[in-house]
Backbone and ligand atoms as CSV (ligand in chain L), in Angstrom:
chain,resi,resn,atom,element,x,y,z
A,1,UNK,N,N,-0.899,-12.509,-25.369
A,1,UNK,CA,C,-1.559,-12.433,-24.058
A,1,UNK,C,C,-0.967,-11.278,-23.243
A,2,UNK,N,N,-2.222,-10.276,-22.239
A,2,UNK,CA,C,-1.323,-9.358,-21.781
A,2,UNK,C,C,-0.209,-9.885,-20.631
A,3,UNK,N,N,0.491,-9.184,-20.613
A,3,UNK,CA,C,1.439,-9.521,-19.367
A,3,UNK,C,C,0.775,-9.612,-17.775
A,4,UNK,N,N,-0.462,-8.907,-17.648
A,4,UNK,CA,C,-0.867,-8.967,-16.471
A,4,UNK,C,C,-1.869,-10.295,-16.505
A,5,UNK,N,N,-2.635,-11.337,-17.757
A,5,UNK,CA,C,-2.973,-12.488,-17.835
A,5,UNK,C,C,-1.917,-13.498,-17.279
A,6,UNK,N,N,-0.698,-13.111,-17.858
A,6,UNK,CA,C,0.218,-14.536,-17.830
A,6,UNK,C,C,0.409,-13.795,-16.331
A,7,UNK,N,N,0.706,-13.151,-15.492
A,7,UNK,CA,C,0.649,-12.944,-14.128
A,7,UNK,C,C,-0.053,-13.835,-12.915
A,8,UNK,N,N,-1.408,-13.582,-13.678
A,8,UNK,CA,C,-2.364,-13.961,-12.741
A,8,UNK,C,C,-2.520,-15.590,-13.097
A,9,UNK,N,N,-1.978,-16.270,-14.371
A,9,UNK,CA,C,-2.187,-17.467,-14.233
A,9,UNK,C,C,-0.865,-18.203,-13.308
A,10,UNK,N,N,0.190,-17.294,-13.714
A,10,UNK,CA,C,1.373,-17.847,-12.340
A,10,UNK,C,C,0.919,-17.652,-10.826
A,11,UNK,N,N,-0.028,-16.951,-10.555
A,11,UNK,CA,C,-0.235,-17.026,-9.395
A,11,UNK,C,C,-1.353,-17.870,-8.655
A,12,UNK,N,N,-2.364,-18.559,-9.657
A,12,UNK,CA,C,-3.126,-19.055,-9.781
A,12,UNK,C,C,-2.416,-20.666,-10.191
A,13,UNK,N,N,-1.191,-20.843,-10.313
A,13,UNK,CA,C,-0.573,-21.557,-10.406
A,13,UNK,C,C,-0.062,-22.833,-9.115
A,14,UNK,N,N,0.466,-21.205,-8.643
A,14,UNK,CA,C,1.111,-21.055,-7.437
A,14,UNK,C,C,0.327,-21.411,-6.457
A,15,UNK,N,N,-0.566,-20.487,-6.202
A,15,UNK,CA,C,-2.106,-20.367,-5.060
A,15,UNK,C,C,-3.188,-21.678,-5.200
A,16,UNK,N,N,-3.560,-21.849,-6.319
A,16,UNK,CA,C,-4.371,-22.746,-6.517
A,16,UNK,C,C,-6.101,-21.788,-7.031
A,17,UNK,N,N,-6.807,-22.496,-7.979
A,17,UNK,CA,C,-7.872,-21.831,-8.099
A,17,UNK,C,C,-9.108,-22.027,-7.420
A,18,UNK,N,N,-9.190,-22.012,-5.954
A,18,UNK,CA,C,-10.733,-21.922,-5.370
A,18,UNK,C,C,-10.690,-20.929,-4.814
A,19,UNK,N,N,-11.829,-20.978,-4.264
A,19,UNK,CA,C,-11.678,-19.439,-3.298
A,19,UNK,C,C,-11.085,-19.174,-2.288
A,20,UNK,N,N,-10.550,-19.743,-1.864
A,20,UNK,CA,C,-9.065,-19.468,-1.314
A,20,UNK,C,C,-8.210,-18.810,-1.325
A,21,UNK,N,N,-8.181,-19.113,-3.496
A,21,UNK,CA,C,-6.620,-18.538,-3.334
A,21,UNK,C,C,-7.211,-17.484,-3.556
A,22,UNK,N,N,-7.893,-17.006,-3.434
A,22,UNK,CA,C,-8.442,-15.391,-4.204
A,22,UNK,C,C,-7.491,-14.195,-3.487
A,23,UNK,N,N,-7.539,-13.921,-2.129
A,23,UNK,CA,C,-6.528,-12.796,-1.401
A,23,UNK,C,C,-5.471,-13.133,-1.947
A,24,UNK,N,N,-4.572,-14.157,-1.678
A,24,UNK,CA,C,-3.301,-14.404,-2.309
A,24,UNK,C,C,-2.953,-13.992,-3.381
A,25,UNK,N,N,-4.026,-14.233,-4.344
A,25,UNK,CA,C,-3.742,-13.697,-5.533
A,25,UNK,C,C,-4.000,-11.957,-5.924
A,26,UNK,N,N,-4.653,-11.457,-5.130
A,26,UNK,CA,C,-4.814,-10.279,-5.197
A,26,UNK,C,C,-4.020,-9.639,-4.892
A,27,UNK,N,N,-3.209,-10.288,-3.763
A,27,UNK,CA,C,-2.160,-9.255,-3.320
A,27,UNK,C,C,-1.113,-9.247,-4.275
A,28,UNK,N,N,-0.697,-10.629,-4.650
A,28,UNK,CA,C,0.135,-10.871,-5.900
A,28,UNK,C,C,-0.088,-10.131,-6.878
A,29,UNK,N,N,-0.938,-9.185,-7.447
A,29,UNK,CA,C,-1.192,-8.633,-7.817
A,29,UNK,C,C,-0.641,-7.543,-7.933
A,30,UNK,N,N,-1.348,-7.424,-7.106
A,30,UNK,CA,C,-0.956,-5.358,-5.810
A,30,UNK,C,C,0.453,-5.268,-5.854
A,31,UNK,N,N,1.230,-6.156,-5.458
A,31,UNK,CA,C,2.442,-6.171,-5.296
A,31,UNK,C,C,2.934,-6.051,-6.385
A,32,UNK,N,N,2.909,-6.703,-7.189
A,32,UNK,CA,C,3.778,-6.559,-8.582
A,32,UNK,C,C,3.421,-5.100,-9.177
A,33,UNK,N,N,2.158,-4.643,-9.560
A,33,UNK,CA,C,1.853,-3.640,-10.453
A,33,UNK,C,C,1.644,-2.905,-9.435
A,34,UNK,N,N,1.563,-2.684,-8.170
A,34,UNK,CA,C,1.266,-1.375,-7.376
A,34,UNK,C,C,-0.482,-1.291,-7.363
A,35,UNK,N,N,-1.529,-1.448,-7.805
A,35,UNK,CA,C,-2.135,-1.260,-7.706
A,35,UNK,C,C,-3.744,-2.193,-9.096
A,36,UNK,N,N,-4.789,-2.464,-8.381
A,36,UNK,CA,C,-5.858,-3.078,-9.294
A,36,UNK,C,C,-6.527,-2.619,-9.817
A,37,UNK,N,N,-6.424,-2.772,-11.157
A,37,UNK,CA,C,-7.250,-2.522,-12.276
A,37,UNK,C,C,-8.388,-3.309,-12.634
A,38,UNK,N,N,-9.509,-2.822,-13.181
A,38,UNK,CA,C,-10.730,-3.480,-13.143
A,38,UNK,C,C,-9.959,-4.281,-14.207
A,39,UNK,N,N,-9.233,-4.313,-14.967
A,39,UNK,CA,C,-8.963,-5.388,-16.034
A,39,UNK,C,C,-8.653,-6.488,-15.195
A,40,UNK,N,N,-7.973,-6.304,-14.474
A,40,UNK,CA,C,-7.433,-7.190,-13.895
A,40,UNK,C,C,-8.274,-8.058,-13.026
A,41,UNK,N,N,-9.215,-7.211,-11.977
A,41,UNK,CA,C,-10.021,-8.081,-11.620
A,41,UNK,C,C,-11.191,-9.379,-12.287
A,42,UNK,N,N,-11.487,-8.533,-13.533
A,42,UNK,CA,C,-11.687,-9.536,-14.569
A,42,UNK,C,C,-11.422,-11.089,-14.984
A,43,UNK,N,N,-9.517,-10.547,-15.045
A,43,UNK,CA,C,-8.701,-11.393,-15.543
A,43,UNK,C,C,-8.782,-12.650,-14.007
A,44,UNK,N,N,-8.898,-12.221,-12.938
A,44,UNK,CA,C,-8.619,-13.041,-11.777
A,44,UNK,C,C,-10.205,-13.782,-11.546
A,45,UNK,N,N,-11.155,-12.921,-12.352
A,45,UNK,CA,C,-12.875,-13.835,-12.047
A,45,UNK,C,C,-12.604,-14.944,-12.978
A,46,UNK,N,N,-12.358,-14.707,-14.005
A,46,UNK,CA,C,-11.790,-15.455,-15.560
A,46,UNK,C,C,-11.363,-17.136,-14.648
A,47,UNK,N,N,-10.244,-16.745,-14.498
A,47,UNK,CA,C,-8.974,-17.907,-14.139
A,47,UNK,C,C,-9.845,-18.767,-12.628
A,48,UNK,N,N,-10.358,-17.982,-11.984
A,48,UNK,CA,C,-10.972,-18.915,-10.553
A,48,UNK,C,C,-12.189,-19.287,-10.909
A,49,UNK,N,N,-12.570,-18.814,-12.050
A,49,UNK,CA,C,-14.001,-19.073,-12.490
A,49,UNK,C,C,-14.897,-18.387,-11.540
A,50,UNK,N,N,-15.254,-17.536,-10.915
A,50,UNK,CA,C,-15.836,-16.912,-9.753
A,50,UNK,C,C,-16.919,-15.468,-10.510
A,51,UNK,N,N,-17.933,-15.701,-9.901
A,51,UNK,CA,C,-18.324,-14.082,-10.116
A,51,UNK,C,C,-17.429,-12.869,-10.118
A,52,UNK,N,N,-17.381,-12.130,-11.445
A,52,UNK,CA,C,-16.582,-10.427,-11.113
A,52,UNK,C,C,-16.707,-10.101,-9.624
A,53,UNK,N,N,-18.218,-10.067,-9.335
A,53,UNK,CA,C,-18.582,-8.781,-8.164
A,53,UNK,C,C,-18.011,-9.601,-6.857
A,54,UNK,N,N,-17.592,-11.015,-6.814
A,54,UNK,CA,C,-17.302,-11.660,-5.530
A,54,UNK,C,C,-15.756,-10.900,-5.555
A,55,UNK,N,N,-14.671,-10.697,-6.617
A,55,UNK,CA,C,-13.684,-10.607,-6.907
A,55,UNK,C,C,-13.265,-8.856,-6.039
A,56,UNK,N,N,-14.570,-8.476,-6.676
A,56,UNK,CA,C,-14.847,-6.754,-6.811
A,56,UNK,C,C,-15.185,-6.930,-4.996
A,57,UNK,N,N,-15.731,-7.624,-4.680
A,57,UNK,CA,C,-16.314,-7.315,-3.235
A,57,UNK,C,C,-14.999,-7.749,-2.316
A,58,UNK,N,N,-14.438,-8.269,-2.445
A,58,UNK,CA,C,-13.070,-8.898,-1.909
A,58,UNK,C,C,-12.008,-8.039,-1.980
A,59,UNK,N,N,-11.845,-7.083,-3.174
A,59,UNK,CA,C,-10.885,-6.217,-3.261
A,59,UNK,C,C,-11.245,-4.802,-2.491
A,60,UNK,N,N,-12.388,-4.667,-2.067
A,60,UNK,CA,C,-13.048,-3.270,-1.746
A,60,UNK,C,C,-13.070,-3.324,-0.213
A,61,UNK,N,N,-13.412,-5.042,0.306
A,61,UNK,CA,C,-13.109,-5.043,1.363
A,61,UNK,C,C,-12.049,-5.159,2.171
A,62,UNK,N,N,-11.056,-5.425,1.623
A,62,UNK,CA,C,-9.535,-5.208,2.245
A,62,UNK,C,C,-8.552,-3.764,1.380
A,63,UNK,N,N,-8.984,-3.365,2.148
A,63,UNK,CA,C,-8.366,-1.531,1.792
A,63,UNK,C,C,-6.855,-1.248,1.354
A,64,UNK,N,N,-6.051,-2.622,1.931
A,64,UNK,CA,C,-4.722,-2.286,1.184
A,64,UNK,C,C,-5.133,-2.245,-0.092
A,65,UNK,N,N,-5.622,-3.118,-0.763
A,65,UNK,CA,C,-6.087,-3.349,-2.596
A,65,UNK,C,C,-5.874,-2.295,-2.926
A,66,UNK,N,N,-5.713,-1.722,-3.655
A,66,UNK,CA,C,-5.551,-0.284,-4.108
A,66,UNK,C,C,-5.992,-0.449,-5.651
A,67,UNK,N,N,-7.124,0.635,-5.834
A,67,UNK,CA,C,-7.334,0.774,-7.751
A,67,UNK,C,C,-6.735,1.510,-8.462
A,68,UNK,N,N,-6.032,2.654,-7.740
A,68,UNK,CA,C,-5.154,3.133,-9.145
A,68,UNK,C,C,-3.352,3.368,-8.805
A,69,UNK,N,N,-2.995,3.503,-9.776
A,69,UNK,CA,C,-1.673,3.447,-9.331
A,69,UNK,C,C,-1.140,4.022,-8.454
A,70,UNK,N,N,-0.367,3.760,-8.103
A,70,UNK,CA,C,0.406,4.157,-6.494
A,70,UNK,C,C,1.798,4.066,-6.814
A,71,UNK,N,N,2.723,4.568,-6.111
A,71,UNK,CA,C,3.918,5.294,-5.786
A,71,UNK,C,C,4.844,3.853,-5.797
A,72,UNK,N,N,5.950,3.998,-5.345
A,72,UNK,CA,C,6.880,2.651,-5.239
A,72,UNK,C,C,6.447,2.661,-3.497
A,73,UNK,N,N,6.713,3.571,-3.044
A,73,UNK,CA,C,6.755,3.535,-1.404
A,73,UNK,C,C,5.369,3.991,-1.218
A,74,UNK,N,N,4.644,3.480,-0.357
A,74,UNK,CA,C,3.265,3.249,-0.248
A,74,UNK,C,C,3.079,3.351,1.417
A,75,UNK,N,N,2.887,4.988,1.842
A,75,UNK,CA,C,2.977,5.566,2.955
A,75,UNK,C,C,1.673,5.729,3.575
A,76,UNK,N,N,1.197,4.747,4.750
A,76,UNK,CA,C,-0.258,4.452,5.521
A,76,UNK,C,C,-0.276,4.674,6.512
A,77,UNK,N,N,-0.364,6.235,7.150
A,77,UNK,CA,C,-0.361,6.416,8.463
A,77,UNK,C,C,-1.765,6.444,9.405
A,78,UNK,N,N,-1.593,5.918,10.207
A,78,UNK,CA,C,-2.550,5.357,10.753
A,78,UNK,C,C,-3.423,6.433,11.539
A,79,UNK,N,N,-4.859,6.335,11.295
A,79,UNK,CA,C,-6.370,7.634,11.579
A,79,UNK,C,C,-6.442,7.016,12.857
A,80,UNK,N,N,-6.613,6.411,13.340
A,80,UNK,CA,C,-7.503,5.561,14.522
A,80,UNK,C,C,-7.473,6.069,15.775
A,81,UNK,N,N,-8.239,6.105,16.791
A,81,UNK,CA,C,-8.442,7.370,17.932
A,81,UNK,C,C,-6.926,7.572,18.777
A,82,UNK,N,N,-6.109,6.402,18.770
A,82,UNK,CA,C,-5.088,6.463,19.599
A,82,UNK,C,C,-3.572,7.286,19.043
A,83,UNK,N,N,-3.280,6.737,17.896
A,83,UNK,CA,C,-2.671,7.680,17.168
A,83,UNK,C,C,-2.959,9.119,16.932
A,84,UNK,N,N,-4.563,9.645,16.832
A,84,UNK,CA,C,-5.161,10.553,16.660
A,84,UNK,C,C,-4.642,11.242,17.862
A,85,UNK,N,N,-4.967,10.646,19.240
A,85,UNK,CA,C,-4.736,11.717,20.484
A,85,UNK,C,C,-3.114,11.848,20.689
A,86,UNK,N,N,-2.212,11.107,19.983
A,86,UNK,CA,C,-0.785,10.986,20.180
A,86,UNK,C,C,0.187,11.944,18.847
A,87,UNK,N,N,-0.659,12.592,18.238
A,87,UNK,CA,C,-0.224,13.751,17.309
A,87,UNK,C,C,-0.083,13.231,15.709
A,88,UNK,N,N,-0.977,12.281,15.239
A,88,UNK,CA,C,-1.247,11.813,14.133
A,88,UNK,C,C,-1.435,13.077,13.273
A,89,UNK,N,N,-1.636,14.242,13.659
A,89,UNK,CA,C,-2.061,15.298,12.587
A,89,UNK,C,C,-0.385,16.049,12.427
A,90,UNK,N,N,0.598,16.031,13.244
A,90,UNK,CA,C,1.693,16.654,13.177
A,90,UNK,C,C,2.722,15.794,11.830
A,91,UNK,N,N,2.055,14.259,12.430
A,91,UNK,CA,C,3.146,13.544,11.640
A,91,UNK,C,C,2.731,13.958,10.030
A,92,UNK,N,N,1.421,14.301,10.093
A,92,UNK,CA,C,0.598,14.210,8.824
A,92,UNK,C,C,1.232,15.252,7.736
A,93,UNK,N,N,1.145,16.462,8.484
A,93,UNK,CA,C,1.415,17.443,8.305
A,93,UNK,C,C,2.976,17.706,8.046
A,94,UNK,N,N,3.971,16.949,8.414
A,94,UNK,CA,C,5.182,16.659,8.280
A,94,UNK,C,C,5.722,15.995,7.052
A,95,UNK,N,N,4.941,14.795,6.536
A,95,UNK,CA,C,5.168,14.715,5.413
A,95,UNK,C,C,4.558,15.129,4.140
A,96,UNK,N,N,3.254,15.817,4.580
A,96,UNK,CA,C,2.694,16.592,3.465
A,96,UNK,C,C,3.799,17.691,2.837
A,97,UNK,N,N,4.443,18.181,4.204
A,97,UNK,CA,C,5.037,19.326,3.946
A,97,UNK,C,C,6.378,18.754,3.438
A,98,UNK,N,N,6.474,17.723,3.650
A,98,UNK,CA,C,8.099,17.073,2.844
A,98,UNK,C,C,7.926,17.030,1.353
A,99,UNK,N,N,6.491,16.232,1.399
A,99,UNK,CA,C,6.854,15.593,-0.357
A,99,UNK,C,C,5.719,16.185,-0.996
A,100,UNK,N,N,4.988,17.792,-0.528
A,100,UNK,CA,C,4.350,18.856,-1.183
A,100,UNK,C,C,3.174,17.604,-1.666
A,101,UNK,N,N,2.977,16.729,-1.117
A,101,UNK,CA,C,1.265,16.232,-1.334
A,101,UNK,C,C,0.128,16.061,-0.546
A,102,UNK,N,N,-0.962,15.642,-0.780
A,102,UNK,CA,C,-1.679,15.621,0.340
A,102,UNK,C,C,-2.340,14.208,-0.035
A,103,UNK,N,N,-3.087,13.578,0.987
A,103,UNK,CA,C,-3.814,12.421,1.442
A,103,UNK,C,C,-4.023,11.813,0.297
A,104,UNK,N,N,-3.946,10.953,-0.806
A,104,UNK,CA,C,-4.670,10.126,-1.657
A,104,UNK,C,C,-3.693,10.408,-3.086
A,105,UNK,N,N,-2.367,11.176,-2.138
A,105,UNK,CA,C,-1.702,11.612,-3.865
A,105,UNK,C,C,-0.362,10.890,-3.964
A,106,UNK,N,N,0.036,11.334,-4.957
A,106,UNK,CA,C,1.371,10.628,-5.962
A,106,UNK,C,C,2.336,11.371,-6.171
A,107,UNK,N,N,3.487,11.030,-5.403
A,107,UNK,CA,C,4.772,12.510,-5.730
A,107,UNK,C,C,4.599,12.245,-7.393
A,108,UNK,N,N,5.137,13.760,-7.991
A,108,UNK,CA,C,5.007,13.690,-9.065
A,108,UNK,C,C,6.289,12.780,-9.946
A,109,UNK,N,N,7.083,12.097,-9.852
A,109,UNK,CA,C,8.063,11.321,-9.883
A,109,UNK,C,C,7.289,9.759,-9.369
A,110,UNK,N,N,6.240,9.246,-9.266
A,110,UNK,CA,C,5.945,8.240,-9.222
A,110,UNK,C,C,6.669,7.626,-8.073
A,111,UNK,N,N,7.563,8.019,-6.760
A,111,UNK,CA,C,7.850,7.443,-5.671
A,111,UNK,C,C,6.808,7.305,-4.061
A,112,UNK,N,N,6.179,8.461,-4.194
A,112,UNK,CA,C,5.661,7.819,-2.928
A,112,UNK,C,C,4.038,8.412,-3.483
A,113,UNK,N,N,3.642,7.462,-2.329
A,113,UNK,CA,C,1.744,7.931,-2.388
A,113,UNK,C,C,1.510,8.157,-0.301
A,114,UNK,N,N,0.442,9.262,-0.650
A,114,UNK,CA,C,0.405,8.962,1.080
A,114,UNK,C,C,-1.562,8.435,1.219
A,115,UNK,N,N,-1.686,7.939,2.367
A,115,UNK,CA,C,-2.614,6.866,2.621
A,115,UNK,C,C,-3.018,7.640,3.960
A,116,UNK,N,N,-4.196,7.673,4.548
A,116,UNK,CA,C,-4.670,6.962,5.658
A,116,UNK,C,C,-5.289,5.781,5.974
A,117,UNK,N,N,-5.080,5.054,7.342
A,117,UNK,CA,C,-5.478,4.045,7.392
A,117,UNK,C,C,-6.296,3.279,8.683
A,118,UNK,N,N,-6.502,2.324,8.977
A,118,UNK,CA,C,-6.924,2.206,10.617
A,118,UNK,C,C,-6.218,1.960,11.434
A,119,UNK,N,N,-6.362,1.091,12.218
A,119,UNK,CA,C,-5.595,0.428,13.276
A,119,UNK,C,C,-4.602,-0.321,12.816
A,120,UNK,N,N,-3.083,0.000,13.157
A,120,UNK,CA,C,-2.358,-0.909,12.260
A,120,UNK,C,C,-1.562,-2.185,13.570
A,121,UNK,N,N,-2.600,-1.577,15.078
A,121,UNK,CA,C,-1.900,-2.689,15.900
A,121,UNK,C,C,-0.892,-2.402,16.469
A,122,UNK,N,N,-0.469,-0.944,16.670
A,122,UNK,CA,C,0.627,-0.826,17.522
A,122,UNK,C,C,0.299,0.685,18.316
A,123,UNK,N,N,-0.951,0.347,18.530
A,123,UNK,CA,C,-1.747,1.545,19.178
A,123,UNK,C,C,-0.434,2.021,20.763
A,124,UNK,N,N,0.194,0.686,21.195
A,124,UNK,CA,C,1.230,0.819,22.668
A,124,UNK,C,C,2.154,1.717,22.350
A,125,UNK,N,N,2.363,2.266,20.628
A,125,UNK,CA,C,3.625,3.228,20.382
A,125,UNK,C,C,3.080,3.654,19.272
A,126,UNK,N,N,2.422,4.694,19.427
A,126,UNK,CA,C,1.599,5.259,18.391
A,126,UNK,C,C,2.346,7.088,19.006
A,127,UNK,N,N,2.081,7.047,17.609
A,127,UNK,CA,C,1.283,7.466,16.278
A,127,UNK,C,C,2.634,6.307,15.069
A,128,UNK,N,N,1.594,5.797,14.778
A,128,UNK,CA,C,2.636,4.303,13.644
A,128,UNK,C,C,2.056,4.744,12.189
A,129,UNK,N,N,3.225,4.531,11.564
A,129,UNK,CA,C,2.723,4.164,10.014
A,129,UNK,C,C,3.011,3.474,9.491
A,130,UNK,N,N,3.087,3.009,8.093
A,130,UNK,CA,C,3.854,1.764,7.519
A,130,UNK,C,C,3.715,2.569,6.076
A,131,UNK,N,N,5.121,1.979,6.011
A,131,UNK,CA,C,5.974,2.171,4.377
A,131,UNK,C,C,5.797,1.177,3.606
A,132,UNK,N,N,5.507,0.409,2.626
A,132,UNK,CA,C,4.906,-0.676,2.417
A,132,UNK,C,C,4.610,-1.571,3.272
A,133,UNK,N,N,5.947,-2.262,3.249
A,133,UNK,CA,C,5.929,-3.479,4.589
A,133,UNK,C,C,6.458,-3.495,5.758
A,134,UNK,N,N,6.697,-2.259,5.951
A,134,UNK,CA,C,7.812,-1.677,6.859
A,134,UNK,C,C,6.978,-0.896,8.091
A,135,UNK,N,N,6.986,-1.104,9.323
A,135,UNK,CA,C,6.481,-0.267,9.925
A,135,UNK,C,C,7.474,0.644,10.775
A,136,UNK,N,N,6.696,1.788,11.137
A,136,UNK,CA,C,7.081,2.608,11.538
A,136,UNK,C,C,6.445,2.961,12.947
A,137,UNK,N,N,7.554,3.850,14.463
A,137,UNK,CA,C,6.481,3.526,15.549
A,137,UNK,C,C,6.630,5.060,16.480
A,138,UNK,N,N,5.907,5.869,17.169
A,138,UNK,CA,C,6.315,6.438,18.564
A,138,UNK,C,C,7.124,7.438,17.445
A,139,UNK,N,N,6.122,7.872,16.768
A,139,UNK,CA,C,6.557,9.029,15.386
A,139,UNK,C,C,6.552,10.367,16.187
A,140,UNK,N,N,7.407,11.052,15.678
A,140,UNK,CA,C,7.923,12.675,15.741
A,140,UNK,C,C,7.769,13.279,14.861
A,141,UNK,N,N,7.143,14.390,14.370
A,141,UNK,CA,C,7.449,15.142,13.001
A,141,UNK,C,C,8.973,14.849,12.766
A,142,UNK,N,N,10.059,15.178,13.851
A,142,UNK,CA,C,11.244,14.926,13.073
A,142,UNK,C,C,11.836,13.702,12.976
A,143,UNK,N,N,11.241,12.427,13.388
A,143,UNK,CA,C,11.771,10.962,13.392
A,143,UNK,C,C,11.220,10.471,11.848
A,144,UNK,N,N,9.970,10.999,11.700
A,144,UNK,CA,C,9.761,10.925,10.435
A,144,UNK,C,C,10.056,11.731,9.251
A,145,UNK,N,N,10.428,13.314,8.983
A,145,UNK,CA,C,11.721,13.805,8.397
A,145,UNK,C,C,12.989,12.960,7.784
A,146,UNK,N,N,13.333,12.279,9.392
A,146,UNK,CA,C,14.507,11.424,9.026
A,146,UNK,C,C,14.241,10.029,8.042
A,147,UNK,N,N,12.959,9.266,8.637
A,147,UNK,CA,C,12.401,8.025,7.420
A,147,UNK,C,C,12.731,8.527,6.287
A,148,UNK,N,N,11.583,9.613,6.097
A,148,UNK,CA,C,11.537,9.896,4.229
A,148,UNK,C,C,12.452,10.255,3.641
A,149,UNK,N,N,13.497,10.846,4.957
A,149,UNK,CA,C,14.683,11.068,4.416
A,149,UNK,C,C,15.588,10.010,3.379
A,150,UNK,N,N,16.068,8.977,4.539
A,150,UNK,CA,C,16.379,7.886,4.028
A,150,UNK,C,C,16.141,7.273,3.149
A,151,UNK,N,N,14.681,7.257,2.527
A,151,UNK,CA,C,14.012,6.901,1.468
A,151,UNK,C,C,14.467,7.604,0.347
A,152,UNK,N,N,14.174,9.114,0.842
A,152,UNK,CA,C,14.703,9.647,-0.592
A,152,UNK,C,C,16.299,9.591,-0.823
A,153,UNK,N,N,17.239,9.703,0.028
A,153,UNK,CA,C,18.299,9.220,-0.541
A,153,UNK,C,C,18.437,7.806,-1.086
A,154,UNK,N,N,18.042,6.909,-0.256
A,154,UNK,CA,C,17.947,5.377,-0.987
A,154,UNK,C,C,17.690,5.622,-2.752
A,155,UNK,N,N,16.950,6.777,-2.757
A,155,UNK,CA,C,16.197,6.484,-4.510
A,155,UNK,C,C,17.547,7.170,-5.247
A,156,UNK,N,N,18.134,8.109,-4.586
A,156,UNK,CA,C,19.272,8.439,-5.280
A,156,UNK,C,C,20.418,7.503,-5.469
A,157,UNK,N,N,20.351,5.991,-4.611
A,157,UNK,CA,C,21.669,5.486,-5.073
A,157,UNK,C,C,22.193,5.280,-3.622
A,158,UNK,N,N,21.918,6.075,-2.332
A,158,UNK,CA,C,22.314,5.590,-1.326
A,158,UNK,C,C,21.912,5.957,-0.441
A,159,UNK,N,N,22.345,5.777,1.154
A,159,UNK,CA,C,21.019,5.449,2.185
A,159,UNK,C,C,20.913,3.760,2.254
A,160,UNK,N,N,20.070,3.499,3.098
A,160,UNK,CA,C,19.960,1.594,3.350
A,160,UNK,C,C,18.723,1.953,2.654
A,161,UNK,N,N,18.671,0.253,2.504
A,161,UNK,CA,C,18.062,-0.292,2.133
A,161,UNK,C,C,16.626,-0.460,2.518
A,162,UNK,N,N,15.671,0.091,1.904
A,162,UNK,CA,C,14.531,0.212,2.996
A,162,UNK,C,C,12.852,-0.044,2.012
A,163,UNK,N,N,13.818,-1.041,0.486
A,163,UNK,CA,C,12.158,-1.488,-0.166
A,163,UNK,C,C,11.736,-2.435,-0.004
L,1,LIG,S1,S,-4.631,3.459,16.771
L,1,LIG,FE1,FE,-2.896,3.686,15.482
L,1,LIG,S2,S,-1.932,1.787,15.587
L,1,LIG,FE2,FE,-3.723,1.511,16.746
C-alpha cells in the first residue's frame, strides 16, 4: 500500500469518515507532504466514500491546498487593498530579490516557495505575511530581510526556531 493510502486512512481514523472530516483531512494531508496530488485526492474520495469532484471542489476552494509541491517554508504575503496601499510591492520585491524567485516558485534547494494571498486579517498592521503558521506583521523590506534571514540560518543548524 502506498504510504500516502496508509496516511489518509490514519487520518480518516482520527477525523472520522463523513463529510466533515473532509478539510481536516486535507489539511492532514498538505501538512505532511507539502502539497495535493490528484492521487491523493482520489485516495481521500476512496476512504469517505464521496464523489472525486466534491473532494476536487473542496480543495480548489480553500487556496491554502496546494497541488504541487512546495518548499518546507511556505511564504503567503498578503495582495489585498490594505497591504497593497501599505507597500506590499516593496516587501515583494525584497524577498524576490533575497531568494532570486518570483511568485508561484521553489528555491532551488526545495526550502521556500513564495505565494500571494488575500486577506490574512491583520489588515490594523499591514503589509502581513505568513510563513507557514507563523505570521508576520507592519513589514519593512528590511524587517523582512531579517525573517528570511533567520530562516535561512535556522536551515544551516542555527538561528531559532521558526518551523
Ligand atoms: S489586507 Fe492584508 S491582512 Fe488584510
Amino acid at each position: 500500500m502506498e504510504p500516502i493510502t496508509n496516511l489518509i486512512k490514519s487520518l480518516a481514523d482520527r477525523h472520522g469518515r463523513d463529510r466533515s472530516s473532509l478539510l481536516p483531512i486535507l489539511q492532514g494531508v498538505v501538512e505532511q507532504e507539502k502539497y495535493l496530488s490528484e492521487y491523493s485526492m482520489i485516495e481521500i474520495a476512496r476512504e469517505l466514500d464521496l464523489p472525486a469532484t466534491e473532494v476536487y471542489g473542496t480543495a480548489t476552494f480553500y487556496s491554502f491546498l496546494e497541488h504541487k509541491k512546495m518548499g518546507r517554508y511556505i511564504i503567503r504575503i498578503c495582495k489585498t487593498i490594505t497591504c497593497s496601499m501599505k507597500g506590499e510591492s516593496q516587501i515583494l520585491l525584497a524577498i524576490q530579490d533575497m531568494l532570486k524567485i518570483k511568485v508561484g516558485e521553489t528555491t532551488p534547494d526545495g526550502a521556500f516557495s513564495l505565494l500571494q494571498t488575500n486577506c490574512l486579517g491583520f489588515c490594523h498592521k499591514a503589509p502581513a505575511m505568513l510563513i507557514n503558521n507563523e505570521v508576520y506583521t507592519e513589514l519593512t523590506p528590511e524587517k523582512v530581510r531579517e525573517i528570511l534571514s533567520s530562516y535561512l540560518n535556522n536551515q544551516n543548524g542555527g538561528g531559532q526556531n521558526v518551523s
